[in-house]
LUMGU-212352 format. One record per residue (C-alpha): residue number from 0; chain; x, y negated, z negated. Coordinates in pm, 1 decimal. Example, Ala and Ser with C-alpha at 12.3 -4.5 7.8 and 13.67 -1.06 7.14 Angstrom:
! residues 2
> marvex gutor X Y Z
> 0 A 1230.0 450.0 -780.0
> 1 A 1367.0 106.0 -714.0
//
This chain:
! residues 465
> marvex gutor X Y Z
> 0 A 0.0 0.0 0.0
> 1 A 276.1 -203.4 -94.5
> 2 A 413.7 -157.0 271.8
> 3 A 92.8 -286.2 444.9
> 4 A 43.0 -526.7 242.8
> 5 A 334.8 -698.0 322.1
> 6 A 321.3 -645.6 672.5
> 7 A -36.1 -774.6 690.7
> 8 A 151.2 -1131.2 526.0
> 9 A 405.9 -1064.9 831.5
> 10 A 95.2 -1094.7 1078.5
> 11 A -126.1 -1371.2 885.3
> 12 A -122.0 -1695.1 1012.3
> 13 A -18.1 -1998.0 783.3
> 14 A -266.3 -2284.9 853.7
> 15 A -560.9 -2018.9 909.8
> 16 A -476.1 -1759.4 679.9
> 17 A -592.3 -1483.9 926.6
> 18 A -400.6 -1260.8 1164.2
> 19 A -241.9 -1395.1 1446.6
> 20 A -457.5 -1457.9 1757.5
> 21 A -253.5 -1586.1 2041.0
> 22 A 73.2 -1615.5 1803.3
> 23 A 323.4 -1885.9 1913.4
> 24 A 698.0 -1923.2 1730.9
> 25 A 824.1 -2210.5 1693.4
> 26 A 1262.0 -2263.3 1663.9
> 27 A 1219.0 -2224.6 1300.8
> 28 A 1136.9 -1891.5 1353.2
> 29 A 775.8 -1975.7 1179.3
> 30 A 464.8 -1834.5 1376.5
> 31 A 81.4 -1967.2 1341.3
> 32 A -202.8 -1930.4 1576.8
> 33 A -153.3 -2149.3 1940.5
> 34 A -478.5 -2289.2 1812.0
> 35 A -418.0 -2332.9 1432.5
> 36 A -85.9 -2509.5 1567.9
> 37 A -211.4 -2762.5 1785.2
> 38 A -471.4 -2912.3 1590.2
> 39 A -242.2 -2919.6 1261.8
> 40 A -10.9 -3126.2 1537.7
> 41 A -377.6 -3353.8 1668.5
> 42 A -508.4 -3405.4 1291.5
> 43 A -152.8 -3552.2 1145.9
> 44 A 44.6 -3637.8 1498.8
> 45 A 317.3 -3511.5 1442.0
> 46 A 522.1 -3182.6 1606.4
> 47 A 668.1 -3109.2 1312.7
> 48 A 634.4 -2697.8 1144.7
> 49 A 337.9 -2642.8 908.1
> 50 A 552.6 -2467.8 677.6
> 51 A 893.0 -2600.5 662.8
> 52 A 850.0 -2971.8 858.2
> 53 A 1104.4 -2923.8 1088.3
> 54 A 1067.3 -3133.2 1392.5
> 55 A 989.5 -2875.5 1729.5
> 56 A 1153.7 -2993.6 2036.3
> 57 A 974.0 -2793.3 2269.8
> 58 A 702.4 -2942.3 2470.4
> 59 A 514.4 -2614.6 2563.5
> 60 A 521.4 -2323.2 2365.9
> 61 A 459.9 -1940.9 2490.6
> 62 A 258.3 -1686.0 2334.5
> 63 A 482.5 -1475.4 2171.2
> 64 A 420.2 -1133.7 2316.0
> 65 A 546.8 -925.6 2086.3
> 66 A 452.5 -1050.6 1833.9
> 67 A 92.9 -1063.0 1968.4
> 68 A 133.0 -680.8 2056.2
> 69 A 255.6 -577.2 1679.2
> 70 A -49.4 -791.8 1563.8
> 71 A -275.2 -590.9 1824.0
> 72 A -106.5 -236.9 1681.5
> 73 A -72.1 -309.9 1322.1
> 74 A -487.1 -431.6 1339.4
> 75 A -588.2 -118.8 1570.4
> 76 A -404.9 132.3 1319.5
> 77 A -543.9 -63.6 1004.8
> 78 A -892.4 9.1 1115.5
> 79 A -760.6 390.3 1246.5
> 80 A -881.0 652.1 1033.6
> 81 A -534.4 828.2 813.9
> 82 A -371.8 529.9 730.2
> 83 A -64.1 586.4 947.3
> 84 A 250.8 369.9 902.2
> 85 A 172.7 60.1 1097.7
> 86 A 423.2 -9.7 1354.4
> 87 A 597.5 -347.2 1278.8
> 88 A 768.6 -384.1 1667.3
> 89 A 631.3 -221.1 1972.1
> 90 A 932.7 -207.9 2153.5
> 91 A 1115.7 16.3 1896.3
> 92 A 838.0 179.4 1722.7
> 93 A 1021.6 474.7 1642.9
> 94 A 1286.2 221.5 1439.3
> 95 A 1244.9 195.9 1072.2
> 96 A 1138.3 -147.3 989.3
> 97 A 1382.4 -378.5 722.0
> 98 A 1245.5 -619.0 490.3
> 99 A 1332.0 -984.7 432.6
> 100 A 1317.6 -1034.9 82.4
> 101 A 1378.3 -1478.5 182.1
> 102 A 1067.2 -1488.5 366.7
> 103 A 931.5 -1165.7 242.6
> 104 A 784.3 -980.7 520.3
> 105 A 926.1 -672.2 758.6
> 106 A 1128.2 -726.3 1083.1
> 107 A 1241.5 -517.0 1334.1
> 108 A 1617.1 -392.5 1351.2
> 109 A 1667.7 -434.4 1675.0
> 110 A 1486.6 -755.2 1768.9
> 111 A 1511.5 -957.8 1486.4
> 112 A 1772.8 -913.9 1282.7
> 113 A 2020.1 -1105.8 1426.7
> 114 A 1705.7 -1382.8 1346.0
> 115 A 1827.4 -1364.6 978.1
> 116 A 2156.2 -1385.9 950.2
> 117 A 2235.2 -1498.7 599.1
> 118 A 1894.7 -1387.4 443.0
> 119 A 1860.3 -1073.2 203.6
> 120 A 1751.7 -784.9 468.6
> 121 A 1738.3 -430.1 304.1
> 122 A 1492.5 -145.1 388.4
> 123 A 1175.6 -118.6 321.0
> 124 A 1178.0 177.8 33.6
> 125 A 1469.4 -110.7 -112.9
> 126 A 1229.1 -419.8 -118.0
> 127 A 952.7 -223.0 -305.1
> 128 A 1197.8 -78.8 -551.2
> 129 A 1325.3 -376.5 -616.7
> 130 A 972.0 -598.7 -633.7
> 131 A 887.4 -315.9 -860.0
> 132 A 1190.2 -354.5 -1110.7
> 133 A 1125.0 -728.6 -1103.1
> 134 A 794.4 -658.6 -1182.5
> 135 A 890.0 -439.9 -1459.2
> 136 A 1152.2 -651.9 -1600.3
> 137 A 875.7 -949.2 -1591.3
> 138 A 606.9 -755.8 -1753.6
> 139 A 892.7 -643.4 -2081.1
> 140 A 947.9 -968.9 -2130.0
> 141 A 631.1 -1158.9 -2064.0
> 142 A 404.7 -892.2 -2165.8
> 143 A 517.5 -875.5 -2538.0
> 144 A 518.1 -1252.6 -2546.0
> 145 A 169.0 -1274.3 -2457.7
> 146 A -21.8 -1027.8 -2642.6
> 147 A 175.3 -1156.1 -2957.6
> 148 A 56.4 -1466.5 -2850.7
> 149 A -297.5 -1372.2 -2794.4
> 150 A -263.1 -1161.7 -3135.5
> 151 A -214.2 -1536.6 -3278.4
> 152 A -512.3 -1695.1 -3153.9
> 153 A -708.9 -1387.6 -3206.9
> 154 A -625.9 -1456.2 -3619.2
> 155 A -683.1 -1834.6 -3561.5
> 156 A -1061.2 -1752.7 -3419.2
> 157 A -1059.0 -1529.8 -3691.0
> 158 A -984.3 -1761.7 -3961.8
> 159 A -1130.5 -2078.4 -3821.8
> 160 A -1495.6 -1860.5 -3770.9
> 161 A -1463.0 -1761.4 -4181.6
> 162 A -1426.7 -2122.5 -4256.3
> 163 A -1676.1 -2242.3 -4064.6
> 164 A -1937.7 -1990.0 -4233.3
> 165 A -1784.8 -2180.0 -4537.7
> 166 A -1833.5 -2534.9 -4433.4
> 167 A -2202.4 -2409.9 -4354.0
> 168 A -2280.5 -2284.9 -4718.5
> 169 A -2073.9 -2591.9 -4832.9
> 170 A -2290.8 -2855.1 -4647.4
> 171 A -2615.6 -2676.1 -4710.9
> 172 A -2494.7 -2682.6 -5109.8
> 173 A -2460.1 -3025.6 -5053.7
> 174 A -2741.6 -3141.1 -4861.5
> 175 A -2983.9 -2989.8 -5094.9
> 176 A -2808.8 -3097.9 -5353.1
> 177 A -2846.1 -3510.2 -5229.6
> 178 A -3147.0 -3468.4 -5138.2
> 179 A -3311.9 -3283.1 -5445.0
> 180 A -3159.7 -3620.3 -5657.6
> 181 A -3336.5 -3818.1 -5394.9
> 182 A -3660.5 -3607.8 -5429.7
> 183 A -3638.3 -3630.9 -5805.9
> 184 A -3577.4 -4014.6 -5792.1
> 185 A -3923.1 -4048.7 -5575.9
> 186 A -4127.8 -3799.5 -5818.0
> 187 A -4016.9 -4041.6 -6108.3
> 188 A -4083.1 -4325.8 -5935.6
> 189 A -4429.6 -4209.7 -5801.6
> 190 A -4481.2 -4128.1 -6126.7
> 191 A -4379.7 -4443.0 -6258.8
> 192 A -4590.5 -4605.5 -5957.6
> 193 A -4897.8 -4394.3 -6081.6
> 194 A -4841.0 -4494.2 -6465.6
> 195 A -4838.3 -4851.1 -6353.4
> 196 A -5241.2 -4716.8 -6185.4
> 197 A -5280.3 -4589.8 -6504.5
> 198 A -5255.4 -4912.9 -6688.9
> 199 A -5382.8 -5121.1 -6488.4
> 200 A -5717.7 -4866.8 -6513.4
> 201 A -5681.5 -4872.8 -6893.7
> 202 A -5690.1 -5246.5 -6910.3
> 203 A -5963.3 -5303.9 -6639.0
> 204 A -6156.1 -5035.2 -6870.7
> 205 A -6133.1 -5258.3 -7128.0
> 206 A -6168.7 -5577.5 -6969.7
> 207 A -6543.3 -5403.0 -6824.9
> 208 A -6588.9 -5301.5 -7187.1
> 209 A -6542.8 -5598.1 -7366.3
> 210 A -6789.7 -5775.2 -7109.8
> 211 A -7008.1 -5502.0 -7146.9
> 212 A -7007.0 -5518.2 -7493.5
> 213 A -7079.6 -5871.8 -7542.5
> 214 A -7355.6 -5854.3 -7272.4
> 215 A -7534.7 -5526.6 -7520.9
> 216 A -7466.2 -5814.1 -7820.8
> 217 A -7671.3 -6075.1 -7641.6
> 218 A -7906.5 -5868.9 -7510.8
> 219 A -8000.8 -5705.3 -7927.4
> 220 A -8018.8 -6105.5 -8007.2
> 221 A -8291.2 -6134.6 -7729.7
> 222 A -8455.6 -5877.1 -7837.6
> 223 A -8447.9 -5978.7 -8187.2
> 224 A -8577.9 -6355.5 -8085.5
> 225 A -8868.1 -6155.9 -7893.5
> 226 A -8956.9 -6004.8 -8148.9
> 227 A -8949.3 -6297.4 -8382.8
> 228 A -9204.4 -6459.6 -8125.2
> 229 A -9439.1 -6175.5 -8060.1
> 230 A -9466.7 -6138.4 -8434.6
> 231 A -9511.4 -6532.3 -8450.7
> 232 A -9819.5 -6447.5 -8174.7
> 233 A -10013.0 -6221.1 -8379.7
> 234 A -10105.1 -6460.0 -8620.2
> 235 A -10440.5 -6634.3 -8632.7
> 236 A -10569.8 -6966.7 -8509.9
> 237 A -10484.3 -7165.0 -8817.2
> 238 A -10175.1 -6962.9 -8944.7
> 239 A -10043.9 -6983.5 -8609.7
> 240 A -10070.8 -7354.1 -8504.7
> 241 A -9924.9 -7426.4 -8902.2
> 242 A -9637.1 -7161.2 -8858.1
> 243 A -9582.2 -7296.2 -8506.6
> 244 A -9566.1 -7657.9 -8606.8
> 245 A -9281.1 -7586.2 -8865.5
> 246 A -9087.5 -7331.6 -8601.6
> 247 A -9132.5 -7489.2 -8290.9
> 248 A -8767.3 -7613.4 -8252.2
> 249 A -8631.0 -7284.6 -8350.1
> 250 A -8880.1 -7072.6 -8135.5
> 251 A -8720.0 -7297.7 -7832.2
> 252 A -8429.2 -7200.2 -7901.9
> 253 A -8499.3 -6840.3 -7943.9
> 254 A -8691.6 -6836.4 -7572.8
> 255 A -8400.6 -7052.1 -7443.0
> 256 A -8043.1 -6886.2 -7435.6
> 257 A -7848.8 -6837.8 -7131.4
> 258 A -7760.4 -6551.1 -6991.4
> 259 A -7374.0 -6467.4 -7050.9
> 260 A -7111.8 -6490.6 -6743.8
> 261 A -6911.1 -6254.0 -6606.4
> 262 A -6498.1 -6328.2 -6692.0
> 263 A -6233.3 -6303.4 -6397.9
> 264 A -6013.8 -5945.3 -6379.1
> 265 A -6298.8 -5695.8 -6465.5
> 266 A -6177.9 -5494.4 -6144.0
> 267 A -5855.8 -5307.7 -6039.7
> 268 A -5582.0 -5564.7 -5916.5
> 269 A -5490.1 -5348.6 -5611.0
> 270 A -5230.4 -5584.4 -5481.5
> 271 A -5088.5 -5581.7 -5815.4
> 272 A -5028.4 -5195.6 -5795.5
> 273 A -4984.1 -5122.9 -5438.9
> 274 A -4755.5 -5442.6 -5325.9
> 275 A -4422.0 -5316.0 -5138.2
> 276 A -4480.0 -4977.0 -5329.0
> 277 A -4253.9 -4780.1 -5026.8
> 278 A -4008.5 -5122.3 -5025.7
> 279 A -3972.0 -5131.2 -5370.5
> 280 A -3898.9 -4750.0 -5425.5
> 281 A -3636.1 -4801.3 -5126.2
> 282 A -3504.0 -5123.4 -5337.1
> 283 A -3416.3 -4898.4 -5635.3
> 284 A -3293.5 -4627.8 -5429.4
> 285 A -3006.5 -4804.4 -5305.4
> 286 A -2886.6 -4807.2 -5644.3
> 287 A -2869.7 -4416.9 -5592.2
> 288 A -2678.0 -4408.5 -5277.6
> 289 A -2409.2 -4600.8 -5120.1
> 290 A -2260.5 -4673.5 -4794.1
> 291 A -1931.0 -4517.3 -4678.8
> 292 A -1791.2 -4681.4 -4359.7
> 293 A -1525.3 -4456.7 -4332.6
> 294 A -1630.5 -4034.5 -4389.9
> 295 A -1316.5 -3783.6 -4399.9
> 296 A -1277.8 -3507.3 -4114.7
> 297 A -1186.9 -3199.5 -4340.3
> 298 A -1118.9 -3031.7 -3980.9
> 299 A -762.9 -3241.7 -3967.1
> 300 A -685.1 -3263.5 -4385.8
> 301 A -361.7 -3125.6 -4372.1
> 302 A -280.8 -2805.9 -4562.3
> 303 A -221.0 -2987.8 -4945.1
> 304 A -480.7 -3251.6 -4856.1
> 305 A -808.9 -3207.1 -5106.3
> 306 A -1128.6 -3413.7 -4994.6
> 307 A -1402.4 -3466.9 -5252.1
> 308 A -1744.7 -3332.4 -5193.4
> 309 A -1895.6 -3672.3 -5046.7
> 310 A -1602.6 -3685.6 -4797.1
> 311 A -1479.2 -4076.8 -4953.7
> 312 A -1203.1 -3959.7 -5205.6
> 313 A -824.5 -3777.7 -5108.9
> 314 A -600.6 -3617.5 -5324.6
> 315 A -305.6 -3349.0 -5296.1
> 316 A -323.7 -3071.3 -5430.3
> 317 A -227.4 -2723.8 -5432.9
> 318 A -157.5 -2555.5 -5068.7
> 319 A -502.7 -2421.4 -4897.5
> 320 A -531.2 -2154.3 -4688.3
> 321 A -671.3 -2305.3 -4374.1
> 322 A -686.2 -2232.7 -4007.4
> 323 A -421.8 -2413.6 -3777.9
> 324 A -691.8 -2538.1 -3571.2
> 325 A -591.1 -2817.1 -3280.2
> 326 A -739.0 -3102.3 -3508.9
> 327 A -510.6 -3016.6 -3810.9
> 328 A -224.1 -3206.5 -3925.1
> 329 A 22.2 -2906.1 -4021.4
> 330 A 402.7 -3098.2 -4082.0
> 331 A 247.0 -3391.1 -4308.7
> 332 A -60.7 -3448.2 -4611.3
> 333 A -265.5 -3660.7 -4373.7
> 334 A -631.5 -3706.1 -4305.0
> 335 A -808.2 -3866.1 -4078.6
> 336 A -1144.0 -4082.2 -4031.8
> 337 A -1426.7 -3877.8 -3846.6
> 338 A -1537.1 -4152.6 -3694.4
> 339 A -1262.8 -4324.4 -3395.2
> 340 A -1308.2 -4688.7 -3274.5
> 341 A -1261.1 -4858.8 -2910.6
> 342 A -1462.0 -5173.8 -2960.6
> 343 A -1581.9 -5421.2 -3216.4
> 344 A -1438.3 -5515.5 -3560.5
> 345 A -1421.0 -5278.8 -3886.1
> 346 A -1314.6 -5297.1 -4186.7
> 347 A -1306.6 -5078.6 -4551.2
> 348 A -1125.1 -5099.7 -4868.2
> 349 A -925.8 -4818.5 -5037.8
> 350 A -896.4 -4797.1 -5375.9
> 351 A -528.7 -4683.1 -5462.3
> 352 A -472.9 -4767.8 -5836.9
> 353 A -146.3 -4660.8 -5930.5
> 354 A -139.5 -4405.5 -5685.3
> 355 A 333.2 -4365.9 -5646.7
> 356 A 251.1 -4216.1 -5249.8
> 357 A 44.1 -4326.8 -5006.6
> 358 A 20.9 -4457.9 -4643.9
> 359 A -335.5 -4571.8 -4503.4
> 360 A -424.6 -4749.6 -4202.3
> 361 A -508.5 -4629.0 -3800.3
> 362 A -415.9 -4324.1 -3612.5
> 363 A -482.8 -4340.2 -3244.2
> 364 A -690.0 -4018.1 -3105.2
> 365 A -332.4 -3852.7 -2961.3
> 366 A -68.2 -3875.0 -3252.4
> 367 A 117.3 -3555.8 -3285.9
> 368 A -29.0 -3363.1 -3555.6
> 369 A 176.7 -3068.0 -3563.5
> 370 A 553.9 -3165.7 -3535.8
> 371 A 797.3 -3413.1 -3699.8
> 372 A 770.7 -3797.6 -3686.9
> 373 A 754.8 -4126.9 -3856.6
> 374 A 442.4 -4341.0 -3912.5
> 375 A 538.7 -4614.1 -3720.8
> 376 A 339.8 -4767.8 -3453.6
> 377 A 578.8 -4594.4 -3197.0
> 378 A 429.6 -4272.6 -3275.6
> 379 A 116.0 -4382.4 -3280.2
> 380 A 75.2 -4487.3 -3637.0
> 381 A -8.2 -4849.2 -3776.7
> 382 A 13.6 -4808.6 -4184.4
> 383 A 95.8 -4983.8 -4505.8
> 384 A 237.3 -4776.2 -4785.7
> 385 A 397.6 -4708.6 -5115.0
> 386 A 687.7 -4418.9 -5095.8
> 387 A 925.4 -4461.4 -5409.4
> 388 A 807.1 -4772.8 -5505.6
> 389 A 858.6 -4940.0 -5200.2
> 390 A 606.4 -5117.8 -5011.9
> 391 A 635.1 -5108.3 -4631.6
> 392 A 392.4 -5189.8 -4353.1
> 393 A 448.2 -5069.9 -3998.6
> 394 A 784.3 -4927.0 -4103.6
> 395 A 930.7 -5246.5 -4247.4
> 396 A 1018.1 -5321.0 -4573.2
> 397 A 756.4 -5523.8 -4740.0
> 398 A 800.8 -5776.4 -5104.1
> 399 A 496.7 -5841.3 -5266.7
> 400 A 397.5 -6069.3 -5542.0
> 401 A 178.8 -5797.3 -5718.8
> 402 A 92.8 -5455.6 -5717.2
> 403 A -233.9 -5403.2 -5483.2
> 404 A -523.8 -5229.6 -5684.7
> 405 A -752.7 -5220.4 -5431.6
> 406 A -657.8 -5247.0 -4997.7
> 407 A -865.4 -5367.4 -4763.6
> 408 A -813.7 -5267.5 -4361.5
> 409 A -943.6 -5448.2 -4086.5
> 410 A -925.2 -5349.1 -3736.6
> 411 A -1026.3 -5573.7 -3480.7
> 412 A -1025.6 -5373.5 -3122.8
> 413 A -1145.1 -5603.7 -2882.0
> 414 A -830.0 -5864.2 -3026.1
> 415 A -594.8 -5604.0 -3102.1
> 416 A -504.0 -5690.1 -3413.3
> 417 A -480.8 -5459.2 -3748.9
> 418 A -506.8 -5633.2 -4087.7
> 419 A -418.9 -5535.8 -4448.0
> 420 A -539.1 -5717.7 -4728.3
> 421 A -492.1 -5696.4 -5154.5
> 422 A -900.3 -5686.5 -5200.4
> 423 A -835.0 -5816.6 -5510.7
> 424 A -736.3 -6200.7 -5400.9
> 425 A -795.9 -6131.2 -5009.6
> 426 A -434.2 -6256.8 -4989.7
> 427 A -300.4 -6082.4 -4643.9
> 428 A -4.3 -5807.7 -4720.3
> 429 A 86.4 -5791.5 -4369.2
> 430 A -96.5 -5785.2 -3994.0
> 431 A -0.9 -5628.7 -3647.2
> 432 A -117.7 -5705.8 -3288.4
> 433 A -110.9 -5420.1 -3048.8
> 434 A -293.4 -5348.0 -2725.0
> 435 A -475.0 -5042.8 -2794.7
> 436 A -547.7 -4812.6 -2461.8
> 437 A -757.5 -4507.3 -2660.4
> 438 A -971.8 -4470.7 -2963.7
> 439 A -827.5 -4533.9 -3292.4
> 440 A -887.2 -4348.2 -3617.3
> 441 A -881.9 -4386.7 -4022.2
> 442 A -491.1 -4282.3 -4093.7
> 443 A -456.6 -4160.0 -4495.3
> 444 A -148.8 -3984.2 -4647.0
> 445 A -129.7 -3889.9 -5003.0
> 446 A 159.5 -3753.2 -5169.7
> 447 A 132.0 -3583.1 -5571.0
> 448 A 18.9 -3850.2 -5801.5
> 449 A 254.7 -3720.2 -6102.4
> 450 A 170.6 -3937.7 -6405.9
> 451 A -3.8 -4180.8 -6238.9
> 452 A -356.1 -4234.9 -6369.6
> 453 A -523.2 -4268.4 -6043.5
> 454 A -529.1 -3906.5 -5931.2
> 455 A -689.8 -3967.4 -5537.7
> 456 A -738.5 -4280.6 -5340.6
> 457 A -1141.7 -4305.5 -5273.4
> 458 A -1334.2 -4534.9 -4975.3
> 459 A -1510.7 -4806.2 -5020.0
> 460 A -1707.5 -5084.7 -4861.1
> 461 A -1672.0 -5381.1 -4851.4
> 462 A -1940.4 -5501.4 -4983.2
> 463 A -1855.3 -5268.0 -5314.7
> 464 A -1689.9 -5430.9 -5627.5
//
């Protein structure tokens, strides 16, 4: 098969990529199609070969005969029934056919080998032996490499698929966790929402009662003063007019009281319990929860970086076993935002304390997170930090006044410029202006705290003090 194949190369055009029909050679010794040839020459005018770009000299070209035959043979007894040896020249069919291992195909003895002086000719049984023990020798080497290789990622897939199941159970822990507090905080308040009904019911009860009340009092007088006067009515002619001339003022009194009036509040003040109910459960809410501009990617956290649960704090720690995922820093304890930034302005503050090792600032999306390097803006890094009680921004050497509790970064992409601030007196540390040309990232690198009391560096906002 071996032998076939490379005679059916031998016979296959270059510019078509199918066997020869009406072959032409050119002084290169390179054959293609009289066709193929021609309009390769029309489409880029030029005479020059397909294959190597030698300039032809000859203005007509004949079909090359024999070649044309051999194509004609080596087809007929391809599609002949015993799979005979194909004939590679049909002027000496009966020679054995050598092999040019330069330009890899078979060539007559007789014919053509004066054609390749210089080139690596050797017999057929030769060529395959040796493509065979170059094969072999390639598949030792290569072979071992790769499946050790593939062996690697295999355990990466591996290990990255049992942490993800992790981070799943983590993040549902958590999510049910945030939002049972938030469900508890709106079954108080309802409750404190329906109290508030309550009361409002207890004292409209008792408004209503106290009307009520006085309206049952004025109603017994009236029926009192009736009575008074209906007694006064069964008297007789004489008794009467006497008894009625000595009561007459009080008896207009008694038929003349007013009817009492109905006081303000005697029904539920709706708007009293229902105003903003949904804004003002919101309002307290936000005492609950808190922004985070910047959220932690646990996928990069280096292997010594520890995040806290809500993704805002960083600390090292002991050494994890993680995957090596692409993501991951693996030479350094970094971290970096989830979050990348090509537009706009942003800003956050970092609490660092008295934190002895740190470096914060921007990342951009392609910093090497495998190998060696500095965190300097050449490699892709724009930080201010504090390695062995040295301040330095941008990998310079910084003095400052005071000892930064709190920083605050500001990025501003559209201006290229990259701020750090002390929060405490918003007095600027240091500043860089850099066109960015990709997304930029969060950048935080913690090294151990030791006796420091300020065991990780946590996110803020801004708007947080």
């Amino acid at each position: 098969m071996e032998k076939i194949s490379a005679v059916e190369d031998f016979l296959t055009c270059p510019v078509c990529l199918e066997t020869f029909k009406e072959p032409v050679s050119l002084g290169c010794h390179h054959s293609f199609c009289s066709v193929c040839l021609h309009n390769y020459w029309d489409q880029n005018s030029t005479r020059t070969c397909p294959v190597c770009r030698r300039k032809s000299s000859k203005e007509h070209l004949d079909v090359n005969f024999a070649l044309k035959e051999l194509t004609l043979s080596f087809t007929q007894k391809e599609q002949a029934p015993g799979g005979e040896r194909p004939v590679v020249c049909s002027s000496h069919p009966e020679q054995t056919p050598l092999f040019c291992l330069d330009e890899r195909r078979p060539l007559c003895p007789v014919c053509e080998f004066s054609l390749h002086s210089g080139h690596k000719v050797v017999s057929v049984d030769s060529a395959v032996s040796e493509v065979k023990e170059q094969l072999r020798s390639t598949a030792a080497v290569s072979v071992p490499e790769e499946r050790a290789g593939l062996t690697r990622t295999h355990t990466q897939c591996e290990q990255i698929q049992e942490l993800a199941h992790a981070q799943v159970e983590l993040c549902e822990r958590h999510i049910r966790a945030e939002f049972e507090r938030l469900h508890r905080f709106l079954q108080q308040e309802e409750e404190s929402v329906l109290r508030a009904l309550r009361q409002e019911q207890s004292r409209q009860a008792q408004a209503i009662e106290a009307q009520l009340q006085q309206i049952r009092e004025e109603l017994c007088t009236m029926e009192q003063n009736l009575q008074t006067v209906e007694d006064l009515l069964q008297r007789q002619s004489v008794d009467f007019l006497t008894q009625y001339r000595h009561t007459h003022k009080d008896t207009q009194t008694l038929l003349s009281q007013h009817s009492p009036q109905l006081g303000p509040g005697l029904l539920i003040n709706q708007a009293k319990v229902l105003a903003n109910v949904a804004f003002n459960a919101w309002n307290k809410m936000r005492a609950l929860v808190s922004y985070s501009p910047v959220t932690l990617d646990t996928n990069t956290a280096g292997r010594r970086i520890h995040l806290s649960e809500d993704l805002r704090g960083v600390r090292n720690g002991d050494k994890q076993q993680v995957p090596e995922n692409p993501e991951r820093f693996c030479q350094y304890d970094e971290v970096l935002g989830s979050e990348g930034f090509s537009s706009g302005s942003h800003q956050w503050d970092v609490e660092v304390g008295d934190h002895p090792y740190w470096a914060i600032g921007l990342a951009k999306e392609s910093v090497d997170r495998k190998g060696e390097r500095y965190a300097t803006p050449e490699n892709g890094l724009w930080c201010l930090g504090l390695n062995d009680g040295e301040y330095f921004g941008f990998s310079k050497t910084l003095s400052l006044k005071r000892r930064p509790q709190r920083i605050r970064v500001r990025l501003d992409c559209d201006e290229g410029k990259v701020f750090f601030f002390d929060a405490g007196d918003m007095s600027l540390i240091c500043s860089h202006k850099h066109r960015f040309t990709e997304k930029m990232f969060p950048y935080f690198a913690v090294g151990e705290s030791g006796d420091a009391k300020t065991k990780e560096i946590k996110i803020f906002s801004t708007e947080d003090h």
